[in-house]
C-alpha positions in Angstrom: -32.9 -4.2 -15.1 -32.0 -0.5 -13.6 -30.4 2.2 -16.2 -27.7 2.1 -14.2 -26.9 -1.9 -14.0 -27.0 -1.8 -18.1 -24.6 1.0 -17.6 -22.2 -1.0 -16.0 -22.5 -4.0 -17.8 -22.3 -2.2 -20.8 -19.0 -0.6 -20.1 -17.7 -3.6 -18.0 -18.6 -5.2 -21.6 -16.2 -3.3 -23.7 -13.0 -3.3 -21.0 -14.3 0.0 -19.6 -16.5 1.2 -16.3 -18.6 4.5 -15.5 -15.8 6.4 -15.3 -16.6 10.1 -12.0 -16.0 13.3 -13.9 -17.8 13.0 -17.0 -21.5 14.4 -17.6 -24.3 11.6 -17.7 -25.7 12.5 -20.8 -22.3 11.7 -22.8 -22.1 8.4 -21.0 -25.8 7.5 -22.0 -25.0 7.9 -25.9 -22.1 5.3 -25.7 -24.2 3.1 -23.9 -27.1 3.4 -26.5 -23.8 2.9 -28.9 -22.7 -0.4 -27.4 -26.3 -1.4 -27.2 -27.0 -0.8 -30.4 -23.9 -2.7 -31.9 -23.5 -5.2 -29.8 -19.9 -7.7 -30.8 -19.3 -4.9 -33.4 -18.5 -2.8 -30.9 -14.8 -2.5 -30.3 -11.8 -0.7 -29.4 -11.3 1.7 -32.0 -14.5 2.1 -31.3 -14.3 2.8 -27.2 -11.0 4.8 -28.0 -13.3 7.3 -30.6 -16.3 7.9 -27.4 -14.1 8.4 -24.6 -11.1 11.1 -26.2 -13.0 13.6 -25.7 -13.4 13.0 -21.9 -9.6 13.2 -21.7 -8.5 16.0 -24.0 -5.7 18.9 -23.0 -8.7 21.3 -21.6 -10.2 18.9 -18.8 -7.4 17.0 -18.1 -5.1 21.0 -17.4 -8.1 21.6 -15.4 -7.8 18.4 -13.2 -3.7 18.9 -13.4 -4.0 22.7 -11.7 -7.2 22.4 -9.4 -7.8 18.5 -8.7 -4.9 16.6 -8.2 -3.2 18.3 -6.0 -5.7 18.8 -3.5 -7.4 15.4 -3.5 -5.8 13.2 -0.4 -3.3 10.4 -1.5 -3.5 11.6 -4.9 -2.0 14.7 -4.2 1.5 12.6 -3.4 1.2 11.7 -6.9 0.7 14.7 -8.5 4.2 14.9 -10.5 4.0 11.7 -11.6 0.5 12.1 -12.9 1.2 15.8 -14.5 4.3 14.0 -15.9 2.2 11.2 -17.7 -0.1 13.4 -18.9 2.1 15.3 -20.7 4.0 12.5 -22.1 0.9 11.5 -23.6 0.3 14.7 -25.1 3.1 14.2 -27.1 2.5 10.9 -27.9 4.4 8.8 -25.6 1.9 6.7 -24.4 4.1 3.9 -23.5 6.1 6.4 -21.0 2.7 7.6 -19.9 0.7 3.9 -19.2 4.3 2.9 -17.1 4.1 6.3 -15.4 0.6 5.7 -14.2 -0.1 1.9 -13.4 2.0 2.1 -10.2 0.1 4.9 -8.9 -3.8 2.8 -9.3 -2.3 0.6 -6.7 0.0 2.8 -4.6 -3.2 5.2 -4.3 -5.7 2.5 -3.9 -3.6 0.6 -0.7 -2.6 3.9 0.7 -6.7 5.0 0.8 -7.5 1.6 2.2 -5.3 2.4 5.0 -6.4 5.5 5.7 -10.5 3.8 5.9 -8.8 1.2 8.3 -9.7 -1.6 6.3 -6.8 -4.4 5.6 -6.5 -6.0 2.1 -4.9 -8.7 1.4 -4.6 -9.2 -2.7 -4.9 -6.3 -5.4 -8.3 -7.5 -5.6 -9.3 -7.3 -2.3 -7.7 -3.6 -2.2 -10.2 -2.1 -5.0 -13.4 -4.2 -3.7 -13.1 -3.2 0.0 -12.9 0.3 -0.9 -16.1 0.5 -3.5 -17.9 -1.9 -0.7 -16.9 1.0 2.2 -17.6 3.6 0.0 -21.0 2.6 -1.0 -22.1 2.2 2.6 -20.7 5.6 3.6 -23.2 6.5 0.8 -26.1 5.1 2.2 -25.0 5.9 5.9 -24.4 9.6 5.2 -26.4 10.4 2.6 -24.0 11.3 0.1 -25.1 12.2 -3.0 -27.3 9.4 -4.9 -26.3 5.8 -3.2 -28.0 3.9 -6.7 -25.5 5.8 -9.0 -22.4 5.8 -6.4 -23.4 2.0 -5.9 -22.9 1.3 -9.9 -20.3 2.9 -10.6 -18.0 1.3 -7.7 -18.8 -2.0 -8.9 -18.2 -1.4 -12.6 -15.1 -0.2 -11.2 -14.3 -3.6 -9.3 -15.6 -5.7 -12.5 -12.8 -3.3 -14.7 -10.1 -3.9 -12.3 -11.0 -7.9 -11.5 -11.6 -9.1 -15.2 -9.1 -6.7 -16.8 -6.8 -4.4 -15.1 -5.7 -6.8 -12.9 -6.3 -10.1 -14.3 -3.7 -12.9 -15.2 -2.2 -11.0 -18.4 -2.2 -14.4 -20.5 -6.0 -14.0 -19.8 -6.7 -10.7 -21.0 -9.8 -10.5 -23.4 -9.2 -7.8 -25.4 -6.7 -6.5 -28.1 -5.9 -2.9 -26.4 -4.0 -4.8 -23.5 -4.7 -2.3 -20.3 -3.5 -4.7 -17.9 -1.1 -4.0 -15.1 0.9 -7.6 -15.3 1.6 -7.5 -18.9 2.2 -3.8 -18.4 4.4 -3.7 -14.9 6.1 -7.0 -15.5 7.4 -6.6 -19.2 5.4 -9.4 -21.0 3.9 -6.8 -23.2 5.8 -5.2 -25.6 5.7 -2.0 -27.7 3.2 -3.4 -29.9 1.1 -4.9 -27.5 0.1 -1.7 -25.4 0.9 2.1 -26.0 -2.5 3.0 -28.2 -4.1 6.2 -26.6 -6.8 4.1 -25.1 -4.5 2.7 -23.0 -3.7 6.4 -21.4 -7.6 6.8 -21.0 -8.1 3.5 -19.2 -5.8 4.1 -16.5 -6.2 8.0 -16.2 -10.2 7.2 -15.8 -8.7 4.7 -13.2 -6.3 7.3 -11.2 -9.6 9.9 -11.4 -12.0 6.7 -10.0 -9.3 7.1 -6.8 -9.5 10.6 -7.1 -13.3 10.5 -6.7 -13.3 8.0 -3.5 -10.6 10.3 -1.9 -13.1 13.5 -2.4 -15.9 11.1 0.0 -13.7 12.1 3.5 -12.2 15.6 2.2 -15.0 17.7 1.4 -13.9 18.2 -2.6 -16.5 18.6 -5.1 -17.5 15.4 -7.2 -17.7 17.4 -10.3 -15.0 18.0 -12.6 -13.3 21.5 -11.6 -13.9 24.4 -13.9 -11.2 25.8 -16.6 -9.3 28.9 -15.0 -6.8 31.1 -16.8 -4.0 29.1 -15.1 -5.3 26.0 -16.4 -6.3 27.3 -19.7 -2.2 27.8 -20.2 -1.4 24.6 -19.4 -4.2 23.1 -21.5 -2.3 25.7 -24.6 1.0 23.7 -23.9 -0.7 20.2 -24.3 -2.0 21.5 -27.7 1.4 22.7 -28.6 2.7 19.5 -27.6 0.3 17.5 -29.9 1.4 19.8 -32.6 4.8 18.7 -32.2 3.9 15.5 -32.0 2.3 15.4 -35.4 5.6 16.7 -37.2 7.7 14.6 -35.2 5.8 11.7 -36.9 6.0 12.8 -40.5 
């Protein structure tokens, strides 16, 4: 078995995939985490590994110098800063709602720009990871192994939870746009800040096959004076949030 395939079974394993943005080396240690722990390895768990992928400085970074720019995304780029900050200040519920219609929106809108004609959800997020991988091979974009894997740990995420029958869903956090979209879940069901980083890491997975056809880097922008402002305001935010809970 390839690194990379244990990657992506490993995160598909836990109701997670390899997520664009984030260095390699941070990724590898939660692998050798759920590796190591096996069914132990839960939630509370995932929710630990991944805040710090997600916290005020990267995602002000992504707000000021990624979204905007990024094709298809860009059309979304209120409603994204908007979640972002609600979940700053704790309103995750506000933020999960904000953000699930925009996975799909995004994801059919990019499908129509690569001419391709899904039918289902389903079809939408496979038939982009299967063009995007051969435009990889095709063009030589960057390294066709690692852009392979993490496309189809992003079609496993989306087919077995994100957008499986909610009744269905496996695990206890409850990312899944049905139970989410439809109302079946309620406030205790969803609204954790995993939830937030699921379907952020989802929005930046569209991000990242946007960025194939526009010429953006495939990195995570840099932190900038403007950005460093904002990402000061999502602190103060989670200040606030902490005395509004006491």
């Amino acid at each position: 078995m390839s690194p990379l395939t244990l990657w992506q079974q490993s995160f598909n394993s836990v109701g997670w995939f390899i997520p664009p943005y984030v260095q390699m080396g941070a990724l590898s240690k939660i692998v050798g985490d759920i590796q190591a722990r096996g069914t132990q390895y839960g939630q509370d768990d995932l929710e630990q590994a991944v805040m710090m992928f997600y916290g005020p400085g990267g995602l002000a970074a992504m707000v000021k110098h990624r979204y905007p720019i990024v094709p298809v995304i860009k059309d979304y780029r209120e409603t994204i800063a908007e979640a972002i900050e609600a979940h700053f200040f704790g309103l995750n519920h506000v933020a999960i709602g904000g953000l699930v219609p925009v996975i799909e929106g995004a994801g059919r809108q990019l499908a129509a720009q690569r001419g391709l004609s899904p039918i289902g959800v389903h079809d939408v997020f496979k038939m982009l990871a299967d063009d995007c991988k051969q435009e990889s091979v095709s063009k030589n974009m960057g390294a066709p192994t690692e852009i392979e894997a993490m496309m189809d740990s992003f079609v496993a995420f989306a087919k077995d939870y994100m957008y499986v029958n909610s009744s269905l869903y496996p695990l206890v956090d409850k990312t899944n746009r049905h139970g989410i979209a439809h109302g079946k879940y309620s406030d205790a069901d969803y609204g954790r800040p995993l939830n937030f980083y699921k379907t952020i890491a989802a929005v930046d997975f569209l991000a990242f096959v946007s960025s194939f056809r526009a010429n953006i880097s495939w990195f995570a922008p840099d932190p900038t004076p403007e950005s460093r402002k904002l990402s000061a305001y999502y602190l103060a935010l989670m200040t606030l949030r902490a005395r509004r809970v006491r």
